[in-house]
C-alpha positions as CSV (number, residue, x, y, z in Angstrom):
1,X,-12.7,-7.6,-3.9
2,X,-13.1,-5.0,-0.6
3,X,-9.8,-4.7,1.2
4,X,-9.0,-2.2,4.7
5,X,-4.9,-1.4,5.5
6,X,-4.8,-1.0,9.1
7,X,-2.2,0.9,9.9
8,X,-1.2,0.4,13.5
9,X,-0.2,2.9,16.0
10,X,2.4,4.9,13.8
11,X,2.3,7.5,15.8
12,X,5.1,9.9,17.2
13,X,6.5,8.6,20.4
14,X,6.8,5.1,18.5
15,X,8.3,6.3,15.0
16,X,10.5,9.5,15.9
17,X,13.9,10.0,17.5
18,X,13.5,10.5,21.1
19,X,10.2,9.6,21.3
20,X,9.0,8.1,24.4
21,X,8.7,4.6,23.6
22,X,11.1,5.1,20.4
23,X,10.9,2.0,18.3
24,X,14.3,2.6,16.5
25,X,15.8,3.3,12.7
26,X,13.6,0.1,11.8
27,X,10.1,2.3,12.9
28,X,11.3,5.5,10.7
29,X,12.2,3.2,7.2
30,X,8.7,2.1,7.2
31,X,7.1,5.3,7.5
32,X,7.4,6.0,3.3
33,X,6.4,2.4,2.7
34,X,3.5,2.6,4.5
35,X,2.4,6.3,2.9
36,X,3.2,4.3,-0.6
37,X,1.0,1.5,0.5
38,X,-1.5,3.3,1.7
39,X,-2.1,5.8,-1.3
40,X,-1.7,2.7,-3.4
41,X,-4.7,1.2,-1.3
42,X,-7.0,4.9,-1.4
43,X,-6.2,5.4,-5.6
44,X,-7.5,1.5,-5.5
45,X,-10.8,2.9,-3.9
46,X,-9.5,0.3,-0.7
47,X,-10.0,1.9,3.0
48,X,-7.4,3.2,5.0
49,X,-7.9,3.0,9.2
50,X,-5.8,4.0,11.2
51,X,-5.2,3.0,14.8
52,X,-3.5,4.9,17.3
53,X,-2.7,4.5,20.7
54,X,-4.7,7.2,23.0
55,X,-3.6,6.3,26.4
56,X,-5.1,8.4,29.7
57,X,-2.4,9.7,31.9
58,X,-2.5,7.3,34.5
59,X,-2.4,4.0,32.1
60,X,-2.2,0.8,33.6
61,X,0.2,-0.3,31.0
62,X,2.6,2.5,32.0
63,X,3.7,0.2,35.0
64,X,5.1,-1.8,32.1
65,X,6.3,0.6,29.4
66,X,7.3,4.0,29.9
67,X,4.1,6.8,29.6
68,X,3.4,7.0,25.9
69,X,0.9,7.9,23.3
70,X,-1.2,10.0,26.0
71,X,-4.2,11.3,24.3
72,X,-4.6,14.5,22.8
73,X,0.0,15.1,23.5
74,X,2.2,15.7,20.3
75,X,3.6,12.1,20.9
76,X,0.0,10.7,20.2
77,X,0.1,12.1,16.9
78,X,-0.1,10.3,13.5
79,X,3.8,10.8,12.2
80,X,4.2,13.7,9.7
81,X,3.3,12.3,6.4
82,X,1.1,9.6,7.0
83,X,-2.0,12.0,8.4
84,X,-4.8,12.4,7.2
85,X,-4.2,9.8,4.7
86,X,-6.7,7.6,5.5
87,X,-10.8,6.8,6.2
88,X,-10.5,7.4,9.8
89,X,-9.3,6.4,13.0
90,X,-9.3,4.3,15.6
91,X,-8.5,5.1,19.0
92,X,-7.1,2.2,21.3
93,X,-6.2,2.1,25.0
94,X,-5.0,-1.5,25.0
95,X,-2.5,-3.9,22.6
96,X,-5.3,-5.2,20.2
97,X,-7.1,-2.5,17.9
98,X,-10.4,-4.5,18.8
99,X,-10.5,-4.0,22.6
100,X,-12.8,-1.1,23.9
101,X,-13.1,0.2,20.0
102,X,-15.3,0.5,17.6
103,X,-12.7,-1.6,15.2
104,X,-15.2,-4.5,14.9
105,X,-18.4,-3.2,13.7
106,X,-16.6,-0.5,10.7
107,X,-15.4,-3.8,9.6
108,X,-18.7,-5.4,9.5
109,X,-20.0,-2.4,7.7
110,X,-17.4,-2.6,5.5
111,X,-17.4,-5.8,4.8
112,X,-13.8,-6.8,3.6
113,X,-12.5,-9.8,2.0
114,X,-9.0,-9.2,3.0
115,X,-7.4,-6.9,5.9
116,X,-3.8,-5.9,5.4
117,X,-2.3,-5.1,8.4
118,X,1.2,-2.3,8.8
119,X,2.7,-0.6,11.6
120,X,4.4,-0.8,15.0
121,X,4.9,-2.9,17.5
122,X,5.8,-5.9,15.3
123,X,5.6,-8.1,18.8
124,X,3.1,-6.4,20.5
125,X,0.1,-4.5,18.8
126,X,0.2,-5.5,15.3
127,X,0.6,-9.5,16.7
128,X,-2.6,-9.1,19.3
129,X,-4.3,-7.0,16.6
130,X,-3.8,-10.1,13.7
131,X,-5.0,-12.6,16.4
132,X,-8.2,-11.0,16.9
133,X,-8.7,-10.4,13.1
134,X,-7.9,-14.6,13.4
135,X,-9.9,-15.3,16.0
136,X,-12.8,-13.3,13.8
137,X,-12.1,-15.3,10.3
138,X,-10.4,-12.4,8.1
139,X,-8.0,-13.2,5.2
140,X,-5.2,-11.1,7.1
141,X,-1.8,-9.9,4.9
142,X,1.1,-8.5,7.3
143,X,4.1,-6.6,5.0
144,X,7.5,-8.1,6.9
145,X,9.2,-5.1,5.7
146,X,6.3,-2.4,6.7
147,X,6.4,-3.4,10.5
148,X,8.9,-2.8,13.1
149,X,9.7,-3.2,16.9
150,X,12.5,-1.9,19.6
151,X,13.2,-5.8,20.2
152,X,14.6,-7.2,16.5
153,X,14.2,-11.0,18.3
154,X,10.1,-10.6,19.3
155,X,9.9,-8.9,16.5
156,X,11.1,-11.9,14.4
157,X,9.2,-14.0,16.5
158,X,5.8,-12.7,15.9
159,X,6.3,-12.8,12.5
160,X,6.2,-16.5,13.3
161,X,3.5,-16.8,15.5
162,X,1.3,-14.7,12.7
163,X,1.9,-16.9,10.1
164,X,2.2,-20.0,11.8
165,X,0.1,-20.0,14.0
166,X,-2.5,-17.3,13.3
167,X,-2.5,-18.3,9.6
168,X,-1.7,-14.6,8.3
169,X,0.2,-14.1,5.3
170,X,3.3,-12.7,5.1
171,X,4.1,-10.1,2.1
């Protein structure tokens, strides 16, 4: 059985203190469940990807959020400890990993029978990045306790939508 973690956007200006769109004490306790998870998944001989916001300076979605994630800034940077702890990365300027990446076709390449799916924004990129694995047919796994949000309600209510309605599983 082939299986690929995605771990989404855990990246500086979501996980740490202060950061610039600072998803709270929830965002930091996943970070050594999701290093334990994903060397669980490598020593398996599983892929890792990670995908990480990458945002140009003058984002549209900055007219929405504050200016985060802005490629090539210390805030766009995989948080200390989960780096280089995976089979590459994906670069995203939108919600969902898919858009304007090449997140589709290293999936066809590799082939997977299930995609697990950890990270941040519970509500927000991990929910539009488990619809599009939906929309394309994957066996999709989210981990409740290895995905976190600044907004504990949308947060709760994605988990929902993902299992209800996008027919992921919930570990």
């Amino acid at each position: 059985m082939v299986k690929v973690l995605l771990v989404i956007d855990m990246l500086r200006d979501f996980i740490e203190e202060g950061g610039a769109l600072d998803c709270g004490p929830a965002a930091r306790a996943i970070v050594p469940l999701v290093k334990e998870l994903a060397a669980r998944f490598r020593a398996a001989g599983d892929r890792v990807i990670f995908v990480c916001d990458a945002h140009d300076p003058d984002d549209p979605e900055f007219l929405r959020f504050p200016a985060h994630c802005v490629a090539g800034t210390p805030g766009a940077a995989i948080v200390e400890g989960l780096a280089c702890a995976g089979d590459g990365v994906v670069y995203k300027k939108r919600f969902s990993a898919f858009y304007g990446t090449d997140l589709e076709r290293r999936l066809e390449e590799i082939k997977p029978d299930e995609v697990h799916v950890v990270g941040v924004c519970t509500n927000i990129c991990v929910l539009y990045t488990v619809e599009e694995l939906a929309n394309r047919g994957f066996k999709t796994f989210v981990y409740r306790d290895q995905v976190a949000s600044f907004d504990q309600a949308a947060h709760r209510w994605a988990l929902t939508q993902m299992e209800g309605v996008l027919g992921a599983e919930l570990l």
